[in-house]
Residue frames as a rotation matrix with the C-alpha (Angstrom) as fourth column:
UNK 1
-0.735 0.638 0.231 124.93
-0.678 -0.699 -0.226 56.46
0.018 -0.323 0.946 74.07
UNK 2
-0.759 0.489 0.430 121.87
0.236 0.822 -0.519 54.61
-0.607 -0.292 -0.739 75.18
UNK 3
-0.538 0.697 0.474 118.79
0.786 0.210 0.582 53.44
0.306 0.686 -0.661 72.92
UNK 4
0.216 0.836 -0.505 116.78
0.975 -0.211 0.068 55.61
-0.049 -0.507 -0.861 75.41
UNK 5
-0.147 -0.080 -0.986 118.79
-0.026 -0.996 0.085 58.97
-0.989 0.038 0.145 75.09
UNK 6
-0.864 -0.481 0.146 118.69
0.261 -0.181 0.948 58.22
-0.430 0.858 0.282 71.71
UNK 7
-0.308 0.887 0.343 114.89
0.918 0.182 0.352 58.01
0.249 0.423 -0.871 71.10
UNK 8
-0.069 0.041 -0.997 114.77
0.881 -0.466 -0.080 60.68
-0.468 -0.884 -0.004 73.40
UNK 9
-0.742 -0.549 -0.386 116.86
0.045 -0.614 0.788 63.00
-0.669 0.567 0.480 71.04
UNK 10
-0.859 0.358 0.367 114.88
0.468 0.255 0.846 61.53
0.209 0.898 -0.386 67.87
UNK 11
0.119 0.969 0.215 111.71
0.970 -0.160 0.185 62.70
0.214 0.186 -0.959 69.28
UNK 12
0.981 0.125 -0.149 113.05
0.104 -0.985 -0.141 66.22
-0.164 0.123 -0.979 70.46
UNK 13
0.297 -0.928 0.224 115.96
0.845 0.146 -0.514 67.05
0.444 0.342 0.828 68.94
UNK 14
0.414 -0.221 0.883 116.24
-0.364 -0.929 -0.062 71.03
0.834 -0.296 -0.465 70.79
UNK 15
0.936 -0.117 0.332 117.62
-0.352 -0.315 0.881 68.98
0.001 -0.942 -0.336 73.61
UNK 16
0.559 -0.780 0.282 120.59
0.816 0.578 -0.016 68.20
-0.151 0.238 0.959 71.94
UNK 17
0.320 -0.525 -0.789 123.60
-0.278 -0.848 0.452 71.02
-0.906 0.075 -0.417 71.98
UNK 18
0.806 -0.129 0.578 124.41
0.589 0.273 -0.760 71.62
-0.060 0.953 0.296 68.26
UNK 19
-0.199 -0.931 -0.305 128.04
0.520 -0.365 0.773 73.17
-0.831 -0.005 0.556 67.35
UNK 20
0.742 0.270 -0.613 128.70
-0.152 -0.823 -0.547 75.65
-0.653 0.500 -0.570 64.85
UNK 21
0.777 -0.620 -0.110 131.21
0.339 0.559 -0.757 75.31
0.531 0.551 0.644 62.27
UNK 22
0.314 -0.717 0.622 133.18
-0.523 -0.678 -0.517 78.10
0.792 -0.163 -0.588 64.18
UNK 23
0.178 -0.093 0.980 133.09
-0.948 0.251 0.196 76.16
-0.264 -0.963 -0.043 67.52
UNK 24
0.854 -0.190 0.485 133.81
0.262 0.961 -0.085 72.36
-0.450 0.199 0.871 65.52
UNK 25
0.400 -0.866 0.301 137.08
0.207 -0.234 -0.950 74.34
0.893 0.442 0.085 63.75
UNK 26
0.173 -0.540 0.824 138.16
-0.786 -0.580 -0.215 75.28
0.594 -0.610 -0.525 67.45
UNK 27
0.867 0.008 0.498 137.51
-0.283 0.831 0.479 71.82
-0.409 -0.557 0.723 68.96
UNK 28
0.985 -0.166 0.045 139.86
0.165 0.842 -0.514 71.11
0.047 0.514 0.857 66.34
UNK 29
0.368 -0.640 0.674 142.39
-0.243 -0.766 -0.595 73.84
0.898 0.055 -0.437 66.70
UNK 30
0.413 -0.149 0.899 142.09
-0.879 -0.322 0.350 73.28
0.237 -0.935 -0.264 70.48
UNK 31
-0.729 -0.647 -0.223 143.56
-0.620 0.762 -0.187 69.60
0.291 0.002 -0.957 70.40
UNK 32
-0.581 0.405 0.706 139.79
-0.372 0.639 -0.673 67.95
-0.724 -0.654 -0.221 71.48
UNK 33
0.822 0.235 0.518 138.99
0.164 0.774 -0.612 66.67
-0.545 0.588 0.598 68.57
UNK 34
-0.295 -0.755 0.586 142.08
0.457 0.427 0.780 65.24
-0.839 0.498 0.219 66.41
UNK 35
0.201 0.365 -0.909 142.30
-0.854 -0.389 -0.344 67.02
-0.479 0.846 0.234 62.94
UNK 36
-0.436 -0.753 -0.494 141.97
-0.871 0.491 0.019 64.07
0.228 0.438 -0.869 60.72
UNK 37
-0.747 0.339 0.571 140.02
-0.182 0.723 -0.667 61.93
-0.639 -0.602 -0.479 62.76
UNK 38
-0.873 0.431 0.230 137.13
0.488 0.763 0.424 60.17
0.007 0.482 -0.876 61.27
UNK 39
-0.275 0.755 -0.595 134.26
0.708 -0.260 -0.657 62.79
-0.651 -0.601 -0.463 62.18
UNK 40
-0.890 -0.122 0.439 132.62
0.315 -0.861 0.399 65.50
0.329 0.494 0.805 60.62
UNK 41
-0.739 0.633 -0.232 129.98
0.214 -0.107 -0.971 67.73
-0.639 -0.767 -0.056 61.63
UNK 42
-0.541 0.814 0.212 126.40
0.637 0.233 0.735 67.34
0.549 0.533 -0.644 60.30
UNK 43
0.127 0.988 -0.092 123.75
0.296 0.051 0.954 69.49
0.947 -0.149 -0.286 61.67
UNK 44
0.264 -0.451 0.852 125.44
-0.817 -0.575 -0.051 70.74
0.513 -0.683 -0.520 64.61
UNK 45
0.961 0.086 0.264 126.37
-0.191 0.895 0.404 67.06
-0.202 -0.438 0.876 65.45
UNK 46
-0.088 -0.969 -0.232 129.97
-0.987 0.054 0.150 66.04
-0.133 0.243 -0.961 65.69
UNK 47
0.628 0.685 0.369 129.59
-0.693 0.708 -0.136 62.30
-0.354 -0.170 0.920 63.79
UNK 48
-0.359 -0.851 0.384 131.32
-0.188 0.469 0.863 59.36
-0.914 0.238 -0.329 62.76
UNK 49
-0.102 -0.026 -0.994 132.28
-0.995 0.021 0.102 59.40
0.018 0.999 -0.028 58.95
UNK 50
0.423 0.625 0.656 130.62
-0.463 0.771 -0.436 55.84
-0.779 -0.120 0.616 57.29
UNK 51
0.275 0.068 -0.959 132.79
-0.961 0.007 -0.275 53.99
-0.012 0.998 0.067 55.25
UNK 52
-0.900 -0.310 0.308 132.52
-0.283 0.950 0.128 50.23
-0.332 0.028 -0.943 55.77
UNK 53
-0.845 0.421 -0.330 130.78
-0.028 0.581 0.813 47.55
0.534 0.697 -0.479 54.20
UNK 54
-0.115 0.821 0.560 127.20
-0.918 -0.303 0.255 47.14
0.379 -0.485 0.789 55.37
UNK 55
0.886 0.030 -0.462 127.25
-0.094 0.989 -0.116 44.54
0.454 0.147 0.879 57.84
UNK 56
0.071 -0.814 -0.577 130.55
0.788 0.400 -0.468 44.78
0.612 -0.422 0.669 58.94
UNK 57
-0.091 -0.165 -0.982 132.33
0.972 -0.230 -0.051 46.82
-0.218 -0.959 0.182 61.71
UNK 58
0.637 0.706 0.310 131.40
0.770 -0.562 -0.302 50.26
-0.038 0.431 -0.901 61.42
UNK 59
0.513 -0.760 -0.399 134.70
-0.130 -0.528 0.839 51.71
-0.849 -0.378 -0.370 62.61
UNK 60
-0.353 -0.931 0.091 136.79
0.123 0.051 0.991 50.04
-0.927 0.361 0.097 59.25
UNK 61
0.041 0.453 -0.891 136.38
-0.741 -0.584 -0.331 51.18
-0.670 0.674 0.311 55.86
UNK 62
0.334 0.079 0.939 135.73
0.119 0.985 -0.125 48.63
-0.935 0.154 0.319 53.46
UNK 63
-0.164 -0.971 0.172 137.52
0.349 0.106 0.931 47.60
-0.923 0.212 0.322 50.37
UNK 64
0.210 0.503 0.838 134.94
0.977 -0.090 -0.191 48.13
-0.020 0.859 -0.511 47.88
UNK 65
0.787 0.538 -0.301 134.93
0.575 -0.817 0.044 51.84
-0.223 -0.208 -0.952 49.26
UNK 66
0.488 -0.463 -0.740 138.34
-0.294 -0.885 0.360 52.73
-0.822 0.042 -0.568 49.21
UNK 67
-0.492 -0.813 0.313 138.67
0.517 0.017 0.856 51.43
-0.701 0.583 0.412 45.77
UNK 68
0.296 0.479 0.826 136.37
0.941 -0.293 -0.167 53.44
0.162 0.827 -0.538 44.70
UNK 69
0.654 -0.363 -0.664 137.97
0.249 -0.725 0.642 56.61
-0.714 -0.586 -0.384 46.67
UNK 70
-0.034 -0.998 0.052 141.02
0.201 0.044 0.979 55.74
-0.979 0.044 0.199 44.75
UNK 71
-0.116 0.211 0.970 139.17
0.962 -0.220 0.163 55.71
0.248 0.952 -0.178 40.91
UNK 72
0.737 0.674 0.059 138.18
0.676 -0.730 -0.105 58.95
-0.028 0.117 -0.993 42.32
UNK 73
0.629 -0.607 -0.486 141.53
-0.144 -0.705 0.695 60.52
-0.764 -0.367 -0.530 42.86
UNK 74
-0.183 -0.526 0.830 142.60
0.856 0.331 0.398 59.08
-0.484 0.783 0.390 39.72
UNK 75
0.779 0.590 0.214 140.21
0.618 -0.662 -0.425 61.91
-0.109 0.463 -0.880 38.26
UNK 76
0.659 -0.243 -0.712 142.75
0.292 -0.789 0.540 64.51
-0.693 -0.564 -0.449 39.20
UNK 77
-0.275 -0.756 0.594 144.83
0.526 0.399 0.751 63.34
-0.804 0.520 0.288 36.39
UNK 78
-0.214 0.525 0.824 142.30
0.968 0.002 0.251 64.91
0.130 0.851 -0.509 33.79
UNK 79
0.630 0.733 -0.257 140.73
0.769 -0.635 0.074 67.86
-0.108 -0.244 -0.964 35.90
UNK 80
0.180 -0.588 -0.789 143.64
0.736 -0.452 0.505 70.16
-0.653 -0.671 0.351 36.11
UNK 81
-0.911 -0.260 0.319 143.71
0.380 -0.232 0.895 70.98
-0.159 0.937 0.310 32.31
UNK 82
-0.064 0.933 0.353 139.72
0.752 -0.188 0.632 72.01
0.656 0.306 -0.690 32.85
UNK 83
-0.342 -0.029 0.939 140.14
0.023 -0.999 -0.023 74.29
0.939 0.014 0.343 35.52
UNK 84
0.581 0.466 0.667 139.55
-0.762 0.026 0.647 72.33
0.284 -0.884 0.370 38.65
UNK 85
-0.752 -0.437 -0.494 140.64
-0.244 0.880 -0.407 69.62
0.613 -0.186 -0.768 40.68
UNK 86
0.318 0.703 -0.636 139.25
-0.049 0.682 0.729 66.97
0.947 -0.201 0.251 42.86
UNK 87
-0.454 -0.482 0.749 139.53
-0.804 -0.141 -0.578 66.94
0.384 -0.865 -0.324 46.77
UNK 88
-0.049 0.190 -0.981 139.13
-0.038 0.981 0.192 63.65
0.998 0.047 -0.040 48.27
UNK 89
0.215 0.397 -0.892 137.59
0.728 0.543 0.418 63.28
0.651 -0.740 -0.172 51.67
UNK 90
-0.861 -0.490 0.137 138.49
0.383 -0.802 -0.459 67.13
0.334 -0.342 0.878 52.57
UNK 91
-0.160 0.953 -0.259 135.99
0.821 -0.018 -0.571 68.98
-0.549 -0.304 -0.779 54.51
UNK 92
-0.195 0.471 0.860 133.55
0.434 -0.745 0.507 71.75
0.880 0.472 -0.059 52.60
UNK 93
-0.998 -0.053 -0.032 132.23
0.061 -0.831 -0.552 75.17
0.003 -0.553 0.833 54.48
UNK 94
-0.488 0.747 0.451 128.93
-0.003 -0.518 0.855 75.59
0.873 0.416 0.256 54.56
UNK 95
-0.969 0.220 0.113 127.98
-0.189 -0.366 -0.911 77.45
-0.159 -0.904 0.396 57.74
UNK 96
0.020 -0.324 0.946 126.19
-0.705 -0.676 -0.216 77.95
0.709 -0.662 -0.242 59.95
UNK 97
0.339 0.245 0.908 126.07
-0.908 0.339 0.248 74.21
-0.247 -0.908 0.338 61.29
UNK 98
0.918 0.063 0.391 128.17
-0.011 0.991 -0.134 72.00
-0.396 0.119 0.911 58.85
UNK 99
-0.107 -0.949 -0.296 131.55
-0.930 -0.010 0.368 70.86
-0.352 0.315 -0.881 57.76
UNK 100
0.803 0.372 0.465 130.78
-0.125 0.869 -0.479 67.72
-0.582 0.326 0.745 55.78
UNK 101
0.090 -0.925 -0.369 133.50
-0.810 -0.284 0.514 65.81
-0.580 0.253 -0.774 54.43
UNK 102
0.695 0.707 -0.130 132.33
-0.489 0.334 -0.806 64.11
-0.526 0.624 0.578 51.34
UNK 103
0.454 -0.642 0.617 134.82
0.679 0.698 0.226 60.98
-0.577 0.317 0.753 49.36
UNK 104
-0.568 -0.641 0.516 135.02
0.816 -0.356 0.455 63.56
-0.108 0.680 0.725 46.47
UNK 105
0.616 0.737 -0.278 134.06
0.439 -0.615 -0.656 67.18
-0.654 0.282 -0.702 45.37
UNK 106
-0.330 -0.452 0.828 135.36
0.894 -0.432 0.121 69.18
0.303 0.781 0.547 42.58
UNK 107
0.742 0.386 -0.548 135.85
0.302 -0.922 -0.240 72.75
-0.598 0.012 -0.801 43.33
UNK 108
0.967 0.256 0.010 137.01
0.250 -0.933 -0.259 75.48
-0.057 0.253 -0.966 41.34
UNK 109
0.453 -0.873 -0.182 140.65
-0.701 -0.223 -0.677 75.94
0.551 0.434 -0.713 40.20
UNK 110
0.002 -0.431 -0.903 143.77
0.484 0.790 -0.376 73.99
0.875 -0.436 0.210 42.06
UNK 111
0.579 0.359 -0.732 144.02
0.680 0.282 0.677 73.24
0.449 -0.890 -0.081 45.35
UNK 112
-0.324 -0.901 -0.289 146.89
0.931 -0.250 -0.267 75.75
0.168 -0.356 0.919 45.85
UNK 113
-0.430 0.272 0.861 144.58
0.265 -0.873 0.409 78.72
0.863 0.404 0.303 45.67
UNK 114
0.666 0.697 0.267 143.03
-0.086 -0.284 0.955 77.78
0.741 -0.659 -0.129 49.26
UNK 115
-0.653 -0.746 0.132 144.01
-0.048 -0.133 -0.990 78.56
0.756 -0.652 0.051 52.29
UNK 116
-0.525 0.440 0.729 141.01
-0.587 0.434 -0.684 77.85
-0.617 -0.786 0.031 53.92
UNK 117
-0.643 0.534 0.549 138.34
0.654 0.756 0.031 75.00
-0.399 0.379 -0.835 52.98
UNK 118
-0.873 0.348 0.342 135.94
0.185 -0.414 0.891 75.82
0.452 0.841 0.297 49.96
UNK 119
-0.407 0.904 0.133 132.41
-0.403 -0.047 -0.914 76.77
-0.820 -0.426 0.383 50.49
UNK 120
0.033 0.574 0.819 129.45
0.732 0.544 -0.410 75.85
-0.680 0.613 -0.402 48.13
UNK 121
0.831 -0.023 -0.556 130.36
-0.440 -0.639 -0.632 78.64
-0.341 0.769 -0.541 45.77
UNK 122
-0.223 -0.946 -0.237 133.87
-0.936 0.139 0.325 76.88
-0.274 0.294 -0.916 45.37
UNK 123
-0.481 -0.304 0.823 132.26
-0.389 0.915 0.110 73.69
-0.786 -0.267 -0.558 44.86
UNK 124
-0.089 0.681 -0.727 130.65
-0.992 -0.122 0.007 72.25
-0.084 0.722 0.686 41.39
UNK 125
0.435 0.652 -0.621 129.97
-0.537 0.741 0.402 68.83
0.723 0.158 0.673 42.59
UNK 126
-0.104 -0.662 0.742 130.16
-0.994 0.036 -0.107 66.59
0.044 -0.749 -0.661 45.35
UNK 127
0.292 0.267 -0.918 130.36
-0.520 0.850 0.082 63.08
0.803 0.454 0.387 45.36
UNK 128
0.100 -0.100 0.990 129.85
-0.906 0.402 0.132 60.25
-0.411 -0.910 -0.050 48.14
UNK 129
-0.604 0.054 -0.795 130.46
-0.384 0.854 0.350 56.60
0.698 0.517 -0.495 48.10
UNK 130
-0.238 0.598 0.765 127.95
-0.932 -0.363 -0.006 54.65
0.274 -0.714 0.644 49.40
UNK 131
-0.624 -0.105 -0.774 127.72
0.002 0.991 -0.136 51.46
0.781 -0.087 -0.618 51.37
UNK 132
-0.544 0.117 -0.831 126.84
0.832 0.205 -0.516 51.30
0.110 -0.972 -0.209 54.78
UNK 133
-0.600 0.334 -0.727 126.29
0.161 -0.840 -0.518 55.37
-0.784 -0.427 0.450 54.85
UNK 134
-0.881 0.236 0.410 123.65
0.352 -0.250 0.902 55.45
0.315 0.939 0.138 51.93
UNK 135
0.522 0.852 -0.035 120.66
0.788 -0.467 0.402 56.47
0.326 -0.237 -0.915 54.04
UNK 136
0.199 -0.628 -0.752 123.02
0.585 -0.539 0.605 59.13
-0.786 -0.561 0.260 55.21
UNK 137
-0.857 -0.508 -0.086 123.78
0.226 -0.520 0.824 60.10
-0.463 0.686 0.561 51.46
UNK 138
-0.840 0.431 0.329 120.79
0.190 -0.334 0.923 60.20
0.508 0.838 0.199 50.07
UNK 139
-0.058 0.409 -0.911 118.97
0.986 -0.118 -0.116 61.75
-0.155 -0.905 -0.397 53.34
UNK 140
0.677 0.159 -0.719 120.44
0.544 -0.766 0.343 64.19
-0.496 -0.623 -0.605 55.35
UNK 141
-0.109 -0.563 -0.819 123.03
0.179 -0.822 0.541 65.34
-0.978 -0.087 0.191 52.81
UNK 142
-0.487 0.528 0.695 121.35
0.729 -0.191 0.657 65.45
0.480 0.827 -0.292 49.26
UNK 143
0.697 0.598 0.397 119.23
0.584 -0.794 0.171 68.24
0.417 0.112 -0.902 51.40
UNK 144
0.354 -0.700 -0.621 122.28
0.604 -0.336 0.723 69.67
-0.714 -0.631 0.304 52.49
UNK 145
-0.301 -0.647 0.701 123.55
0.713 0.335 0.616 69.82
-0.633 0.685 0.361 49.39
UNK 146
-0.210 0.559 0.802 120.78
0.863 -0.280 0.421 71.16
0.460 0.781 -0.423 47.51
UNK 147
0.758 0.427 -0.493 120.12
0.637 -0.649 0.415 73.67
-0.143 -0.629 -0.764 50.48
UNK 148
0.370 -0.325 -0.870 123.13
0.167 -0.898 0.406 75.25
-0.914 -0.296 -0.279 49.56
UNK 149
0.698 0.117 -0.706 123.15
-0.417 -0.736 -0.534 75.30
-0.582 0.667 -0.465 46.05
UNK 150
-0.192 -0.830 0.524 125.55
-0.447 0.549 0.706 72.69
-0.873 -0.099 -0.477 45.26
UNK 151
-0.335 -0.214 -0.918 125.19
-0.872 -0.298 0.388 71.81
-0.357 0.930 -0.087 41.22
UNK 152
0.162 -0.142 -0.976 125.89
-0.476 0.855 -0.203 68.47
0.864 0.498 0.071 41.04
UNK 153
-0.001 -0.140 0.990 125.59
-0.775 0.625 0.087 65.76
-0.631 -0.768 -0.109 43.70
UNK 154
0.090 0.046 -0.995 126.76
-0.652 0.758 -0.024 62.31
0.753 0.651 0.098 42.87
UNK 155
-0.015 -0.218 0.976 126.49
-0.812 0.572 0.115 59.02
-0.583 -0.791 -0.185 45.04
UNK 156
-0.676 -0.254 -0.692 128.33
-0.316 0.948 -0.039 55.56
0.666 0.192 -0.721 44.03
UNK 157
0.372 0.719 0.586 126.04
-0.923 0.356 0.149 53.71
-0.102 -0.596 0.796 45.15
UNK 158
-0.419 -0.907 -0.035 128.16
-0.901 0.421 -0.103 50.51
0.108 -0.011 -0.994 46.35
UNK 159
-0.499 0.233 0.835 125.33
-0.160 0.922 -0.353 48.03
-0.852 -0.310 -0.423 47.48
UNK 160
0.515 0.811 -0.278 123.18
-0.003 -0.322 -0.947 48.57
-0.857 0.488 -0.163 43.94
UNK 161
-0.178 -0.785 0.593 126.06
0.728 0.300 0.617 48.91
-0.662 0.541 0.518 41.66
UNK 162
0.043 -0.177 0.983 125.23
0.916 -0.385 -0.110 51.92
0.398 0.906 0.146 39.70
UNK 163
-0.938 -0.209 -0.276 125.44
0.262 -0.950 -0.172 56.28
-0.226 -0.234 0.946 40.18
UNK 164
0.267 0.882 -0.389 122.95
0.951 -0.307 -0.043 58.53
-0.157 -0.359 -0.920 41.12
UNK 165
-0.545 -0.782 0.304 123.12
0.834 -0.542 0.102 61.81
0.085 0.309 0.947 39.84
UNK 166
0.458 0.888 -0.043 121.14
0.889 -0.456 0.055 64.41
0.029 -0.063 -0.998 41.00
UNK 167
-0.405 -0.564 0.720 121.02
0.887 -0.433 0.160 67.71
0.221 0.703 0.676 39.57
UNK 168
-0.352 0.550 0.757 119.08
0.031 -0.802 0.597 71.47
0.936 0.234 0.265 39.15
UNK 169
-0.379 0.198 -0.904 119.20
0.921 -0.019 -0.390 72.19
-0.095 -0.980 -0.175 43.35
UNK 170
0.133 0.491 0.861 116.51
0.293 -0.849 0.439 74.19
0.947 0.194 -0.257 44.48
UNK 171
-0.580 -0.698 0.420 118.31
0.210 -0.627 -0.750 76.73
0.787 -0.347 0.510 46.98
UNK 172
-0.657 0.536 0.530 116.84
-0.754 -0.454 -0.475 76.80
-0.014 -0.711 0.703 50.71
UNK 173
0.346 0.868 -0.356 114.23
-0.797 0.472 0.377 73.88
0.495 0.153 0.855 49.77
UNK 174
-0.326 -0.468 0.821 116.71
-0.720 0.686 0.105 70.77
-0.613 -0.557 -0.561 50.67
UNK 175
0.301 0.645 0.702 116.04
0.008 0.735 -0.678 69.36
-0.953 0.210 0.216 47.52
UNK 176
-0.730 -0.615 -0.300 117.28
-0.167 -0.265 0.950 68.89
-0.663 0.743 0.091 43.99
UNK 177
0.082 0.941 -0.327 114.43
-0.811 -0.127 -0.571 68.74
-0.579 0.312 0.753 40.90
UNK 178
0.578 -0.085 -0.812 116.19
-0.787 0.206 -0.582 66.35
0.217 0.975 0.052 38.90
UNK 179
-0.317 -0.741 0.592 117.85
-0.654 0.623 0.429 62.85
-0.687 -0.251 -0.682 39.55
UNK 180
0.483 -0.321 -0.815 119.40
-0.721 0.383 -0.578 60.52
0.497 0.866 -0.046 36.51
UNK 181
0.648 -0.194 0.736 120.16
-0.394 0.742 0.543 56.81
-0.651 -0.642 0.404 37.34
UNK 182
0.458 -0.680 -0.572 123.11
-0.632 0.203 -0.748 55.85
0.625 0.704 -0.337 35.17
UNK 183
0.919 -0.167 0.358 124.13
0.114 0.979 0.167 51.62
-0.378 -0.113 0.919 35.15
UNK 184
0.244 -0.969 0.036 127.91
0.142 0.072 0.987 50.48
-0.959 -0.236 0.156 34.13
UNK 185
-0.278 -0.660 0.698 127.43
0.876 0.125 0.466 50.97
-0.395 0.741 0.543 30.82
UNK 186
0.488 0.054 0.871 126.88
0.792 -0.447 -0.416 54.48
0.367 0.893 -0.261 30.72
UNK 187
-0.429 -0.827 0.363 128.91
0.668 -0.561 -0.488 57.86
0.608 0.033 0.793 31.29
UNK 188
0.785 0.366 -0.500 128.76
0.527 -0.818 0.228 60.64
-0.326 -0.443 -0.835 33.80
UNK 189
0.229 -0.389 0.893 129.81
0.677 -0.595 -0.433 63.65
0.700 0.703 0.127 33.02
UNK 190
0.125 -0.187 -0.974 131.31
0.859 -0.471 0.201 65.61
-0.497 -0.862 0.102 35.70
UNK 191
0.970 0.225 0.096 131.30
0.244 -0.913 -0.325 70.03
0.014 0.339 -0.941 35.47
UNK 192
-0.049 -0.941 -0.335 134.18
0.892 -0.193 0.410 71.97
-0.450 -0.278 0.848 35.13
UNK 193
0.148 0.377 -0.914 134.41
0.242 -0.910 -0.336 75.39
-0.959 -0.172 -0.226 35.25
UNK 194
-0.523 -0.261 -0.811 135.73
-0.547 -0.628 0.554 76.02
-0.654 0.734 0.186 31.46
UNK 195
-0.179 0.622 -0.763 132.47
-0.984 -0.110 0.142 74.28
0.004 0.776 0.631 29.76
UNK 196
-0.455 -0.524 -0.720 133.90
-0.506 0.817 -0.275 71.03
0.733 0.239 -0.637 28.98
UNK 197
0.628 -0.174 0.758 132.62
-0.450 0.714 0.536 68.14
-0.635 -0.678 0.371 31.43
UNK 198
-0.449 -0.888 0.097 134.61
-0.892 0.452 0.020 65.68
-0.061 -0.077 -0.995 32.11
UNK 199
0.548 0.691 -0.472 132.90
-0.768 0.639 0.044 62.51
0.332 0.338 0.880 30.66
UNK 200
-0.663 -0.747 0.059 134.27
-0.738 0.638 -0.221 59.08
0.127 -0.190 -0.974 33.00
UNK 201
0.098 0.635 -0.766 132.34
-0.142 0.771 0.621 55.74
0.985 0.048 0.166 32.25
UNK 202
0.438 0.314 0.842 130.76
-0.812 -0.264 0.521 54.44
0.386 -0.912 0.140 35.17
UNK 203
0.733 -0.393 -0.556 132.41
0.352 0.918 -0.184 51.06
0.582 -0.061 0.811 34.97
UNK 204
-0.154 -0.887 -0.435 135.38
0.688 0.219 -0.692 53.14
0.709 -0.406 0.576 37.00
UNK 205
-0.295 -0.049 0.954 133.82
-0.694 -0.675 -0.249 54.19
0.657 -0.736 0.166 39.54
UNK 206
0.766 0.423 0.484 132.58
-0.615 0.701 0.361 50.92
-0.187 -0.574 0.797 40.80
UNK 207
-0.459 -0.854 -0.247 135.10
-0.881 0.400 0.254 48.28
-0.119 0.334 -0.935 41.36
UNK 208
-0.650 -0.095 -0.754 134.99
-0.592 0.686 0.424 44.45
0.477 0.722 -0.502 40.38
UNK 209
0.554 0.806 -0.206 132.56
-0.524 0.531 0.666 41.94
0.647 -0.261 0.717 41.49
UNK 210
-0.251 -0.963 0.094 134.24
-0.966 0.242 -0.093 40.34
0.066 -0.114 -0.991 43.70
């Protein structure tokens, strides 16, 4: 797309056709967008998912990211005994104009219970890594997030080295009241539905210097 439609857009955005979630689950159904593919829809926008190094091509995911993807699906090991698990780069419900599909989220018992993707009542935290897409995370979906009530938002924050943890979302506002900067040597606690967090030093969620 050219600079010029783009500015265009940027300055009115009503002349842009926005999708519903119903009509971005049929694109998929219908074979015109690929399930799987790299995309998810934001805002009634059908976009490419960010996960490469900042700086590099924007199409390949970079290494830093998916080893931090991977500490995250380690999690799963722990979560099942608390009453949840971890979905890794699955998409979330939350009508009437998104389907965001976030590195990690923890929803609400095991994964065998759904048959369709969770909404933000199934979800008690979501978590992005961030490189390249960090004005993206800590934008347009931290007020997602918080707009629908989402608990717990975390972002790895890959160029910075440390987690962001923002908390106490005020419903409908696009905003959370509360955000906790936590370096490699201290712990997040992640919710779970039977009391307990799950306490995982931040040192593994970020990988080595390289």
């Amino acid at each position: 797309m050219s600079t010029a439609i783009l500015d265009e857009l940027a300055a009115n955005p009503k002349l842009a056709y926005r999708h519903t979630v119903a009509e971005y689950q049929q694109m998929i159904t219908s074979g015109t967008l690929e399930e799987g593919s790299p995309f998810e829809l934001l805002d009634g926008h059908v976009v490419r998912k960010i996960r490469s190094t900042t700086g590099e091509d924007p199409m390949t995911v970079g290494d830093q990211h998916a080893w931090a993807v991977n500490a995250l699906t380690d999690l799963n090991r722990h979560l099942p005994a608390l009453g949840c698990h971890i979905r890794i780069q699955q998409p979330i419900n939350l009508p009437p104009d998104d389907m965001p599909e976030p590195d990690g989220a923890i929803a609400i018992g095991g994964f065998e219970g759904y048959s369709a993707h969770p909404g933000a009542a199934d979800i008690l935290c979501v978590i992005e890594v961030a490189d390249a897409s960090l004005r993206r995370d800590k934008g347009y979906k931290r007020e997602l997030y918080a707009s629908h009530g989402i608990g717990m938002y975390v972002i790895i924050d890959l160029v910075d080295r440390l987690v962001c943890v923002c908390t106490q979302p005020l419903k409908g506002k696009g905003r959370y009241s509360h955000t906790e900067t936590l370096s490699l040597r201290q712990t997040l606690t992640l919710p779970t539905p039977k009391g307990k967090g799950l306490a995982v030093p931040v040192r593994r969620l970020l990988p080595p210097v390289r």
